[in-house]
KOLLO-504826 format. One record per residue: x, y, z of N, C-alpha, C in turn; residue in three letters. Coordinates in steps of 0.02 Angstrom, whole numbers, padded with zeros to 5 digits, always signed. Layout:
N
XYZXYZXYZALA;...
END
This chain:
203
+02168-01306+04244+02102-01335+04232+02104-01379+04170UNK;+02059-01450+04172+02062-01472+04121+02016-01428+04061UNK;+02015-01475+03995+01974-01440+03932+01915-01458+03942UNK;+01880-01389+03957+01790-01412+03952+01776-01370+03879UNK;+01725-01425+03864+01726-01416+03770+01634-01441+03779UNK;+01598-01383+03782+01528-01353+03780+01507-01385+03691UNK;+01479-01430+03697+01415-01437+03636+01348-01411+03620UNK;+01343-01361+03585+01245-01367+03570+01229-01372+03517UNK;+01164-01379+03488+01117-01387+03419+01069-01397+03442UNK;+01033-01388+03384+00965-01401+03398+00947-01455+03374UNK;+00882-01475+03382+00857-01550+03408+00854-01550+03334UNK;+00889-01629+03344+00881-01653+03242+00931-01661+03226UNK;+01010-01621+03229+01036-01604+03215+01105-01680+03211UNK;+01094-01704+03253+01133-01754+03272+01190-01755+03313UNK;+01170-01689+03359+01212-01710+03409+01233-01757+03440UNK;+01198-01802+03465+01194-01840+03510+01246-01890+03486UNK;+01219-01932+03420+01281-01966+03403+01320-01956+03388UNK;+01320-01889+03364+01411-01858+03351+01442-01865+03412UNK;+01433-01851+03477+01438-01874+03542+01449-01945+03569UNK;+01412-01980+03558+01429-02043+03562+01480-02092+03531UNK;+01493-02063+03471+01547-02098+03445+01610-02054+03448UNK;+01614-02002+03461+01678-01950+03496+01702-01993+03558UNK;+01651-01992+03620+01673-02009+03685+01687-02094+03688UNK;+01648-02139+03629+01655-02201+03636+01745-02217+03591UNK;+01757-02170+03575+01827-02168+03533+01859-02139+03587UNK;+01873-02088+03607+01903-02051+03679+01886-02072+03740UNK;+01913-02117+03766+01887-02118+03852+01938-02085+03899UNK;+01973-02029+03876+02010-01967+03903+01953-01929+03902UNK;+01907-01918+03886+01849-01875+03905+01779-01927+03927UNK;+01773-01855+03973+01702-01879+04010+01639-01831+03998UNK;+01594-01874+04017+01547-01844+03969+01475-01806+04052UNK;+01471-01738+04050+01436-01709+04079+01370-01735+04093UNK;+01339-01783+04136+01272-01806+04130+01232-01736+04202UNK;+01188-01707+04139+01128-01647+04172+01090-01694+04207UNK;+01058-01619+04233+00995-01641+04286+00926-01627+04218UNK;+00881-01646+04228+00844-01628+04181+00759-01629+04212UNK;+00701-01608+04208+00630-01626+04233+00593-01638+04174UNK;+00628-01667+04129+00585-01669+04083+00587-01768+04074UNK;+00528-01798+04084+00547-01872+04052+00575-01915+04007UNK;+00616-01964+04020+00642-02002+03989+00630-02019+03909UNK;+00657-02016+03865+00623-02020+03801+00662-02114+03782UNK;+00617-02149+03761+00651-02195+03724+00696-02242+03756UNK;+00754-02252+03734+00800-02289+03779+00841-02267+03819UNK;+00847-02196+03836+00885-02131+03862+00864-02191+03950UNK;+00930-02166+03993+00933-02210+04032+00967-02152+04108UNK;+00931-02176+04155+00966-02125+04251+01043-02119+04228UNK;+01067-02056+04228+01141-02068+04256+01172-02073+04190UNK;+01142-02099+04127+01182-02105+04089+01166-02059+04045UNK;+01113-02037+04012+01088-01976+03956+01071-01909+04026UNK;+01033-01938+04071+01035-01873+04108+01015-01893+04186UNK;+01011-01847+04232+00988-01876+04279+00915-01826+04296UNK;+00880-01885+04293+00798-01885+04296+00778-01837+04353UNK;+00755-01779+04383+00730-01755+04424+00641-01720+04425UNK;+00603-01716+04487+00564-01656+04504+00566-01594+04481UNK;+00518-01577+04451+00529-01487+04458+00548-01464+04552UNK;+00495-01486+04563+00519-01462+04640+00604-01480+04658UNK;+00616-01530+04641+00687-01540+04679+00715-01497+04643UNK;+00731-01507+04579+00761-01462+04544+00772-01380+04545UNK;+00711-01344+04563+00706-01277+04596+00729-01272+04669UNK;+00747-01334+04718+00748-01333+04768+00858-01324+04767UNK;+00857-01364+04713+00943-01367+04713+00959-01309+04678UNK;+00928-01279+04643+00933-01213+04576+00940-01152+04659UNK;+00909-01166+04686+00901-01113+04757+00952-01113+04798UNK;+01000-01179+04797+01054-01158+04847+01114-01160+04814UNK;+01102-01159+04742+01176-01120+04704+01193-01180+04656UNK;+01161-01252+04657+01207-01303+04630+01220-01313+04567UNK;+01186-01287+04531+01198-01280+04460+01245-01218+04415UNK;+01310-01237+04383+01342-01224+04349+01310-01175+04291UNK;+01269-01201+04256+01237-01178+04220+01166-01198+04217UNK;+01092-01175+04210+01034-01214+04175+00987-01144+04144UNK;+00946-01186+04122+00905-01145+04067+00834-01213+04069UNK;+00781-01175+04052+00721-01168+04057+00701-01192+03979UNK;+00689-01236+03942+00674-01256+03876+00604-01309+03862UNK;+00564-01265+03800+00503-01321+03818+00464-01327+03854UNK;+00480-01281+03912+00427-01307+04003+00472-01355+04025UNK;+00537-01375+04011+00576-01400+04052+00640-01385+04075UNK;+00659-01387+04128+00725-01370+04166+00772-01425+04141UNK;+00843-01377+04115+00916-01426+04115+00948-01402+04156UNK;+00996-01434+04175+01060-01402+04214+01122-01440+04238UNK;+01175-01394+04229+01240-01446+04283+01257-01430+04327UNK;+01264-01482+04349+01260-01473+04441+01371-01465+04431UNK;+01366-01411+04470+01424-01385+04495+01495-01432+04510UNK;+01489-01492+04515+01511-01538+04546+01535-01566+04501UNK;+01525-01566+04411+01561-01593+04371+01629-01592+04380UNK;+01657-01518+04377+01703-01500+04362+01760-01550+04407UNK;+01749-01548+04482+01782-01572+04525+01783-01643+04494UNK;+01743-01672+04481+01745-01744+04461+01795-01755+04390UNK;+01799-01710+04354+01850-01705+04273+01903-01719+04301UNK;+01930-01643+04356+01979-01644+04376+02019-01701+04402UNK;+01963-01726+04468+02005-01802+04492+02018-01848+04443UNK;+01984-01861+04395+01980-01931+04350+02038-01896+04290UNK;+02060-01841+04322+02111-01834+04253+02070-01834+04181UNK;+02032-01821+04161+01986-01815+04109+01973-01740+04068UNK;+01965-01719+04003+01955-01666+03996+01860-01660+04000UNK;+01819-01628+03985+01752-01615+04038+01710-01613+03959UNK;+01652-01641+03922+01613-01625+03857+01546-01622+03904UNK;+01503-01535+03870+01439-01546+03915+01399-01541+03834UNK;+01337-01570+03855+01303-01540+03800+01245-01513+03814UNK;+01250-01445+03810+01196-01380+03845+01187-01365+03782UNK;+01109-01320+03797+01073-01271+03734+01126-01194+03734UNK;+01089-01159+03699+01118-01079+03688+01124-01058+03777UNK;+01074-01061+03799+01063-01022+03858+01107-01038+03894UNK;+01109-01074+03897+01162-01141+03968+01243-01124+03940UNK;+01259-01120+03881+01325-01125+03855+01350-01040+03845UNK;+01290-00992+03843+01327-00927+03879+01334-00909+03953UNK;+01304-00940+03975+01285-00941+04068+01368-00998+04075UNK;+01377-01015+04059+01450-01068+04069+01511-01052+04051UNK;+01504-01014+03987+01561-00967+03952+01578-00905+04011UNK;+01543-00862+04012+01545-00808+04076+01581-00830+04142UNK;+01565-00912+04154+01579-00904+04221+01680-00947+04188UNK;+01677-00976+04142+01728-01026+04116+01751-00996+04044UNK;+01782-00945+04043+01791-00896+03976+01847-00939+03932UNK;+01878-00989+03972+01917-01042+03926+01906-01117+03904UNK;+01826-01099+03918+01778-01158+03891+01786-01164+03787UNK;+01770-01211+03781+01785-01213+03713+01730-01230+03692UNK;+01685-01190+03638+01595-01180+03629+01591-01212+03559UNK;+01569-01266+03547+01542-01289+03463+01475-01300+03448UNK;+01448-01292+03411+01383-01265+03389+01381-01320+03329UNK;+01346-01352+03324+01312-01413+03280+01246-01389+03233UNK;+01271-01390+03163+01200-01367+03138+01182-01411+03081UNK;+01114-01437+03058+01124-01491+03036+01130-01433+02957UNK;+01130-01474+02889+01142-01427+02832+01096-01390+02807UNK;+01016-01396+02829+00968-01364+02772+00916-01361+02836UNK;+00879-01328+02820+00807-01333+02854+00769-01376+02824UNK;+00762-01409+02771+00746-01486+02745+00766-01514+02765UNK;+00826-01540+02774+00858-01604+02828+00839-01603+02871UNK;+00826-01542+02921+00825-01553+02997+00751-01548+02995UNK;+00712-01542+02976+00642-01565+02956+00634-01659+02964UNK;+00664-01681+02905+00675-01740+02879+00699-01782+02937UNK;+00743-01751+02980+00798-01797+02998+00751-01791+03095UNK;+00684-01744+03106+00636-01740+03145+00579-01790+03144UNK;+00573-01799+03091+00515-01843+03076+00520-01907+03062UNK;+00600-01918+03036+00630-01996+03028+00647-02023+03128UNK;+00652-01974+03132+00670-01985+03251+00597-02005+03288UNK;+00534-02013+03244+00489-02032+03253+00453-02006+03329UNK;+00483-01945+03363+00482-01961+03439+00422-01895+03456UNK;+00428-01867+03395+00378-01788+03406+00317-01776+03357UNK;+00269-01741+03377+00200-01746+03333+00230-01708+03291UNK;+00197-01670+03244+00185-01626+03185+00189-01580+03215UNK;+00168-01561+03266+00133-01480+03298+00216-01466+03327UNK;+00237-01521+03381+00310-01518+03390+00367-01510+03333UNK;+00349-01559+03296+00416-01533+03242+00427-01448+03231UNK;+00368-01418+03192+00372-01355+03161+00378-01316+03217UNK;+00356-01338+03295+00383-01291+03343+00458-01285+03356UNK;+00497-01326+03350+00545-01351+03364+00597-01301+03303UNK;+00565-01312+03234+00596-01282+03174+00609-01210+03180UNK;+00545-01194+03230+00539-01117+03235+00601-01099+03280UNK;+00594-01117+03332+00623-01114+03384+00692-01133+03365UNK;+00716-01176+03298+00793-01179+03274+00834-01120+03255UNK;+00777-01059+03210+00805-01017+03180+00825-00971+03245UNK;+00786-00964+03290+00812-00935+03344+00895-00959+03371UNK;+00895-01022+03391+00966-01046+03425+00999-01038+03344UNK;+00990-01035+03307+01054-01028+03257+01089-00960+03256UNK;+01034-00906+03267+01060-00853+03256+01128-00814+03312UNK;+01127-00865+03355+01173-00847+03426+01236-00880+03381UNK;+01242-00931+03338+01303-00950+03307+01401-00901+03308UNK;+01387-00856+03305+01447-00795+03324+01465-00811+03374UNK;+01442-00824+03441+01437-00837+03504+01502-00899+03513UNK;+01497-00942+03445+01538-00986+03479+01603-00989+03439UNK;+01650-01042+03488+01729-01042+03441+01701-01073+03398UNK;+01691-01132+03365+01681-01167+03302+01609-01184+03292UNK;+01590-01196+03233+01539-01216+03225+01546-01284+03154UNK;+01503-01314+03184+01524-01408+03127+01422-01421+03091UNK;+01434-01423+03031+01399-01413+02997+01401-01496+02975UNK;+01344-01540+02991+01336-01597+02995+01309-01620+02937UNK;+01346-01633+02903+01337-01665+02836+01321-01746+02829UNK;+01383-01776+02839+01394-01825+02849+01431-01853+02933UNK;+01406-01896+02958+01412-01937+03046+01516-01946+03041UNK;+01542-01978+03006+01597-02004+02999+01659-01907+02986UNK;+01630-01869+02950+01663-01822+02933+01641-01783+02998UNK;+01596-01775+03031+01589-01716+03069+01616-01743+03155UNK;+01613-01792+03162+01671-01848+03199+01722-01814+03212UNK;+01781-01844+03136+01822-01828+03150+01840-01742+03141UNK;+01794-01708+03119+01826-01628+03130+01810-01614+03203UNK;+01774-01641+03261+01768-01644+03312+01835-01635+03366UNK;+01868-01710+03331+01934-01758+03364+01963-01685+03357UNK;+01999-01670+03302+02024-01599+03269+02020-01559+03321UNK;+01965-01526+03328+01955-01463+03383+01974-01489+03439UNK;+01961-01539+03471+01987-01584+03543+02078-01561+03536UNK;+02095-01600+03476+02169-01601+03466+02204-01528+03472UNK;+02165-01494+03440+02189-01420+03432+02199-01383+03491UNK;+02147-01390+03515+02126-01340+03583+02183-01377+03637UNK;+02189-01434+03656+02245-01467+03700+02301-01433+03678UNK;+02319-01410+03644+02376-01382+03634+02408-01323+03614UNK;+02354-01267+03639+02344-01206+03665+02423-01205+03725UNK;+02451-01141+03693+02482-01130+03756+02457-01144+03808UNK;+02404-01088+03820+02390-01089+03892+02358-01148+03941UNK;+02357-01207+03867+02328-01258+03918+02403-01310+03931UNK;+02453-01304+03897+02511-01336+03886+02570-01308+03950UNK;+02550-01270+03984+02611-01207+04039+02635-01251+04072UNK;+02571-01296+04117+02610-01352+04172+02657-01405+04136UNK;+02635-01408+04067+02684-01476+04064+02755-01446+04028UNK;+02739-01381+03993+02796-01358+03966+02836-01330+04027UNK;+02823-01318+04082+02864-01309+04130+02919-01370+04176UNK;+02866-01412+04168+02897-01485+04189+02946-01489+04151UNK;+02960-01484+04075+02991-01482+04030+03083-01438+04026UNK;+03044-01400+04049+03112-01344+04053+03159-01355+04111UNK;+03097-01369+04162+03125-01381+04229+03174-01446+04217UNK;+03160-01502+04185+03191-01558+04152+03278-01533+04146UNK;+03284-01498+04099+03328-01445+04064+03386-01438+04126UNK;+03346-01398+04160+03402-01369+04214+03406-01412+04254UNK;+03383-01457+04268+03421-01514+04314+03482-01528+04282UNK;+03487-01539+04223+03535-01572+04184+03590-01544+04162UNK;
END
């Protein structure tokens, strides 16, 4: 199996572009686009930040198994549809999703050699700050949102690493790092170290 390498944080945090400039530097990885029922925010675009659905459809595909993982956030449904994986595989690609807490233990269970990083921004002032500079949520939303952070932080144990977002350029490249690291796990290295040996005894 290729490397599926699970992202979460909470909103603020800067996931997203830590993401974007990972995968726009790596195009050996592909990037997991969810199903989502919650509307489009901003310049978020079909197919490319997520794919736009119904609650109804969405409960309708949640009913005949197609989702990998989803979770319920806000009053809105996320989820990945099952079908990623097959698609990593063909394109030769290693697999980046970016799910909440819920979704990324529901994925771990079923993929126990998933690789889990947890994004936290540095202070509860920043991620305050860095809510209200995103211009996209009232007041009543922010401090819901804050509340609702201390919760997803506390699952933190839960994952292999966790990247403490200081600075966009440093938390990047400790990203690349964990990518680099994890590829070269025995157990993800067997097929080619076998090709290798096999090499050997031909000779």
């Amino acid at each position: 199996m290729r490397l599926v390498v699970v992202v979460s944080a909470a909103s603020g945090s800067g996931k997203s572009s830590l993401l974007q400039r990972l995968l726009a530097a790596h195009p050996e990885l592909m990037f997991s686009v969810s199903y989502t029922t919650r509307p489009a925010r901003g310049q978020e675009r079909e197919g490319v930040n997520y794919h736009y659905v119904s609650r109804e459809e969405f409960e309708t595909r949640l009913a005949a198994g197609e989702f990998l993982e989803w979770a319920q956030v806000f009053g809105y449904y996320y989820g990945t549809h099952v079908s990623v994986l097959e698609q990593a595989r063909a394109a030769g690609r290693d697999l980046v999703l970016d799910i909440d807490v819920q979704g990324a233990r529901q994925l771990k269970s079923k993929l126990p050699d998933a690789v889990t990083i947890f994004i936290l921004a540095p202070s509860r002032a920043e991620l305050e700050r860095r809510l209200q500079t995103r211009a996209e949520d009232s007041g009543e939303t922010i401090q819901r949102r804050l509340r609702e952070t201390a919760g997803e932080i506390a699952h933190w144990h839960e994952y292999d690493y966790l990247v403490v977002n200081r600075e966009v350029d440093e938390s990047v490249r400790t990203l690349e790092a964990i990518v680099r690291s994890e590829r070269s796990r025995r157990a993800r290295m067997e097929e080619e170290i076998r090709g290798i040996l096999e090499s050997f005894r031909e000779s």
